[in-house]
C-alpha positions in Angstrom: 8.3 -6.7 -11.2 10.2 -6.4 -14.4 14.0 -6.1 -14.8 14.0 -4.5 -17.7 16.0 -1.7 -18.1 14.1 1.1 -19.5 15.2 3.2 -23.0 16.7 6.3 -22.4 13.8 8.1 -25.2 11.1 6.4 -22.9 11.9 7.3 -19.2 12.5 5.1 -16.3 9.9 1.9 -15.7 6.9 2.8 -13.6 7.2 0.2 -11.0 11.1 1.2 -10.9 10.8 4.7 -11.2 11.4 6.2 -7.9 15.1 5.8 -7.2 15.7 8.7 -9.5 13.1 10.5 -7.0 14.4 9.0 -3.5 14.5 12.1 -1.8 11.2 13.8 -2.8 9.7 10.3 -1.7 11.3 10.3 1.6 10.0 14.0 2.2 6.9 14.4 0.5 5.1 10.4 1.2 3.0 9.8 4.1 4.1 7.5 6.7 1.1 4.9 8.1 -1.0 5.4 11.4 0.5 2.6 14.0 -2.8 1.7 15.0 -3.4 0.5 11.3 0.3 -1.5 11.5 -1.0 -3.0 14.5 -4.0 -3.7 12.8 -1.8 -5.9 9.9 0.3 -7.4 12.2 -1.3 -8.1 15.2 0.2 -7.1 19.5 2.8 -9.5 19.4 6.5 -9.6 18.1 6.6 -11.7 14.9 8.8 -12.3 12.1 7.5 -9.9 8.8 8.9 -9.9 5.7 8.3 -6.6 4.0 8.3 -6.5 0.2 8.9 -3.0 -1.7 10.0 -1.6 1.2 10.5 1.9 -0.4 12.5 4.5 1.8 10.9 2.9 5.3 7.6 4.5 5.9 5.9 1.6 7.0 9.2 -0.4 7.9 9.6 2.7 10.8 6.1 1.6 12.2 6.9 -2.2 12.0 10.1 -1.7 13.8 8.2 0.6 16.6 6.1 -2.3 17.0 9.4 -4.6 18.1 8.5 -7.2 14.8 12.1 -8.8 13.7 12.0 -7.1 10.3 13.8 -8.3 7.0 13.0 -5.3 4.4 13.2 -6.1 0.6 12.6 -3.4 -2.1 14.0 -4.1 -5.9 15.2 -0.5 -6.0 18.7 -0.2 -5.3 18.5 3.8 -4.2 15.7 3.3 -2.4 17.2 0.5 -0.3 20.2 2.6 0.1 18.0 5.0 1.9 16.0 2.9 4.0 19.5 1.4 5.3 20.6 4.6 6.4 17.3 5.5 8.0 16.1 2.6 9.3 17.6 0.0 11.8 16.5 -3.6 10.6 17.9 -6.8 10.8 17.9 -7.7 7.3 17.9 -6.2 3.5 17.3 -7.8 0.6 17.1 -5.8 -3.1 14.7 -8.2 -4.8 11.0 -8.2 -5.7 8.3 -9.8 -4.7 8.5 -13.3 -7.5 12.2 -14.0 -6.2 12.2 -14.2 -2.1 15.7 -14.7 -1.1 14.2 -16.7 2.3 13.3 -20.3 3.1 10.0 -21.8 3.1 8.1 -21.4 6.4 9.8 -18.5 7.2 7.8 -15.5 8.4 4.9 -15.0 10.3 3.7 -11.7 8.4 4.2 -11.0 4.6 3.7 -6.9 4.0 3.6 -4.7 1.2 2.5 -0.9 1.8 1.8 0.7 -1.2 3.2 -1.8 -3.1 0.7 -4.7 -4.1 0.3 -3.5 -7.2 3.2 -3.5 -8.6 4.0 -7.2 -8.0 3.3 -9.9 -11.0 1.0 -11.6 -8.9 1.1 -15.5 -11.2 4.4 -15.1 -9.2 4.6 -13.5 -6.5 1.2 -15.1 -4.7 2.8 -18.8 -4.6 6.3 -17.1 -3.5 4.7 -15.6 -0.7 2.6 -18.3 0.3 5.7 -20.4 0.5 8.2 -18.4 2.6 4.9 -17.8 5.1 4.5 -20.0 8.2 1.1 -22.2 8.6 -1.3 -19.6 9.7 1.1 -16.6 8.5 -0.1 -14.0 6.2 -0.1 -11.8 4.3 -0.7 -8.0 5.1 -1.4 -5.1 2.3 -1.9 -1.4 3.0 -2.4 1.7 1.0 -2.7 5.5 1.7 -5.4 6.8 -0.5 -6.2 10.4 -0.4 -9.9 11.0 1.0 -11.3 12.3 -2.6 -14.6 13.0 -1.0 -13.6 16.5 0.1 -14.0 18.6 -3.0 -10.7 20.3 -3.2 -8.7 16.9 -2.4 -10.8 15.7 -5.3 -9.3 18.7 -7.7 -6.1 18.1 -6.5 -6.2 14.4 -7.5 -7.4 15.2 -10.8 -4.5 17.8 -11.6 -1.7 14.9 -10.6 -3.5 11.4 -11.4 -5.7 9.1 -9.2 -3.8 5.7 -9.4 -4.5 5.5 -5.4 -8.4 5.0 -6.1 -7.7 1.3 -7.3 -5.5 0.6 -4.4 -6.9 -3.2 -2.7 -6.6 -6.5 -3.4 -7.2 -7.6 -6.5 -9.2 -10.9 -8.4 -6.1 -12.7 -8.4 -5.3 -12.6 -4.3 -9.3 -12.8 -4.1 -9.6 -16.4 -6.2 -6.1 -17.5 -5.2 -6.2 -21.1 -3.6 -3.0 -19.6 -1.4 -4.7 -17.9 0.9 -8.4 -17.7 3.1 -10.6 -14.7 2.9 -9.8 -11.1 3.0 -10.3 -9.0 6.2 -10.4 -5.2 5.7 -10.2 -2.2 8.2 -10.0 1.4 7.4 -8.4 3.7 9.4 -7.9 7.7 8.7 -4.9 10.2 9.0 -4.3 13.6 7.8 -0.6 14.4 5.8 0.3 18.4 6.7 2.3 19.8 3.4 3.5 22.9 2.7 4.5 25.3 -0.6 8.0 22.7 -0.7 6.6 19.2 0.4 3.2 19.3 -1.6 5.9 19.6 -4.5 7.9 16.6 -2.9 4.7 14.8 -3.0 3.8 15.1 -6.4 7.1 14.1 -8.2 7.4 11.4 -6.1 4.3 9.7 -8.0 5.5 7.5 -10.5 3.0 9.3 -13.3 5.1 12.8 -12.6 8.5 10.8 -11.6 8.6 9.6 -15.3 7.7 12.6 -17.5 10.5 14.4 -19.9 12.1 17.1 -17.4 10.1 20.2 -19.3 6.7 18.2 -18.7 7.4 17.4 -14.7 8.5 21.3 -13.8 5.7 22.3 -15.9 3.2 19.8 -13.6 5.1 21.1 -10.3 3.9 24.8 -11.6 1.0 23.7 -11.7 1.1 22.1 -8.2 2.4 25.8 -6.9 -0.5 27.3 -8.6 -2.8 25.2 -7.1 -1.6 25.8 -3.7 -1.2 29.4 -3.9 -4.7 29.3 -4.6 -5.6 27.5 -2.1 -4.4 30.8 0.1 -2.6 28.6 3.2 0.7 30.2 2.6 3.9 28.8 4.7 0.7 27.5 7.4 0.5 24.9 5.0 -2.4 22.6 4.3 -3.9 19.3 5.6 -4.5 16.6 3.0 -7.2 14.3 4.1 -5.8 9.8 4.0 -8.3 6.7 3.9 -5.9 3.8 5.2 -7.1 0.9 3.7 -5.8 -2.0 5.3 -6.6 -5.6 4.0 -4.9 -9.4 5.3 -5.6 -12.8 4.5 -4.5 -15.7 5.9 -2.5 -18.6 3.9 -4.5 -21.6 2.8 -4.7 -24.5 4.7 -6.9 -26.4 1.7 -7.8 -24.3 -1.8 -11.3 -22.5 -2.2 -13.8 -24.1 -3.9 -16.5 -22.4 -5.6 -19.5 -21.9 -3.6 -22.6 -24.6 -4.8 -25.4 -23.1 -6.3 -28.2 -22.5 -3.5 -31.1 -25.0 -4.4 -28.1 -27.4 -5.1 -28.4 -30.7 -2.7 -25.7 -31.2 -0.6 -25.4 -33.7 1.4 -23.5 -34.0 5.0 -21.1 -36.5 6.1 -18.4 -37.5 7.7 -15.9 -36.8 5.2 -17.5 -33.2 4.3 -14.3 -30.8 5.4 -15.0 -28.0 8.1 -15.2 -24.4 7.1 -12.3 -22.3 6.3 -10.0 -22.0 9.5 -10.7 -18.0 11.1 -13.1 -17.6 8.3 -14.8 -14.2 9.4 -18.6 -13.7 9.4 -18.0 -10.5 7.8 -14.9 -7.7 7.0 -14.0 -5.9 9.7 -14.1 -2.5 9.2 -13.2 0.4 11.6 -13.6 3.9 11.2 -16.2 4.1 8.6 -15.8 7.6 7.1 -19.7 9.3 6.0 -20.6 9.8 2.7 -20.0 13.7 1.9 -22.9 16.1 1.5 -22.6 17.5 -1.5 -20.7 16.3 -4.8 -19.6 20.4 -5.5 -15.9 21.0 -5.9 -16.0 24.2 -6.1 -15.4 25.1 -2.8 -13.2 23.6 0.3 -15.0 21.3 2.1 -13.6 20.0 5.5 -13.9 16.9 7.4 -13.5 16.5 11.0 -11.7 13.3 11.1 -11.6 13.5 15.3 
């Protein structure tokens, strides 16, 4: 992540964004589904490193879980918050390219809804150093279930960043680490006339507009949901939890040979990738939606 300190004409930095919007963060974000934590990180106590840590939605979960938890996020009021929310043993403010921790340190690297803000030329080799032989590391995002027609309108009227959310070609080609795994897991977020307005300037599209342009996007929020005709019941916004983790090299990739290419066997010829999977795991594979209409409310039974 950049330093940088943003100009005053331009509005905060993006990736740096949401200390000026700590509190609508806390209220209005989702936490993560334990099931998926325990998905990332496995039944056992281990040492995790978690980078962007945010105000501790997912540190909560990996602290239920009994992992010994060191919590870095580069955001000063962010970190401020999570210390006074969260008990964990250690805090860091510091990014992802600069780990204050010695090499072999952790058995879990994780980043929840972070990943994408990291430099990854830097912060890939950083990670792979501070994690232990067989570590890795663990990425999760919550990405709204666009499928269901009004959750689709709704994304549309405050931005869609969440729809690239996964690993990209640089932690897919890296030599650091093995294959990707993937699991998907589901959860529903219940907001209401104040919290849906949390959740939206808490993005960093909305956290980063002039004053007059954010209150004119949270009227349109309120318009929206007024619409919607829940009133103080509230209303249930639909999550995918995609949850990825990939294991630190033990030798770098090499590019597949082509198929009719000769190659011979022998003693020397090195033995698959160690815990290579025959194929992602995937868990709670959501169907494809009837209808691609959005003019109506379509629900989901996630049960």
């Amino acid at each position: 992540m950049t330093t940088q300190e943003p100009s005053a004409a331009s509005g905060p930095e993006p990736a740096l964004s949401f200390g000026s919007v700590v509190d609508a963060y806390e209220r209005g974000r989702p936490g993560y589904p334990i099931e998926a934590v325990r998905w990332l990180t496995g039944d056992q106590p281990l040492s995790v490193l978690e980078l962007g840590a945010g105000t501790g939605k997912l540190t909560r979960a990996l602290v239920e879980l009994g992992h010994d938890v060191h919590a870095t996020e580069p955001d000063p009021a962010m970190l401020d918050r999570l210390a006074r929310s969260v008990d964990v043993t250690r805090l860091s403010q510091t990014g992802a390219e600069e780990i204050p921790a010695a090499d072999a340190s952790f058995d879990i690297v994780i980043a929840g809804q972070s990943y994408h803000w990291f430099d990854k030329e830097r912060a890939l080799p950083e990670i792979a150093r501070v994690l232990k032989r067989g570590g890795s590391l663990s990425l999760v995002w919550n990405v709204r279930d666009e499928r269901i027609p009004w959750v689709k309108r709704f994304g549309r009227l405050i931005g869609t960043q969440e729809s690239g959310a996964g690993p990209d070609d640089a932690l897919e080609s890296s030599p650091y680490f093995g294959p990707v795994e993937e699991s998907v897991f589901k959860q529903w977020q219940v907001v209401d006339r104040e919290s849906i307005q949390d959740m939206v300037l808490s993005r960093s599209n909305v956290a980063t507009l002039p004053p007059d342009e954010r209150e004119a996007k949270l009227r349109e929020v309120l318009a929206f949901y007024d619409d919607f005709g829940r009133g103080m019941d509230g209303m249930q916004v639909p999550y995918v939890v995609r949850c990825y983790r990939a294991v630190v090299g033990i030798r770098p990739k090499t590019e597949e040979p082509p198929m009719d290419a000769a190659v011979p066997v022998t003693d020397d010829t090195p033995a698959p990738y160690e815990g290579e999977p025959t194929q992602p795991v995937r868990l709670g594979e959501l169907t494809d939606p009837p209808s691609d209409d959005d003019s109506g409310v379509l629900l989901i039974d996630f049960r």
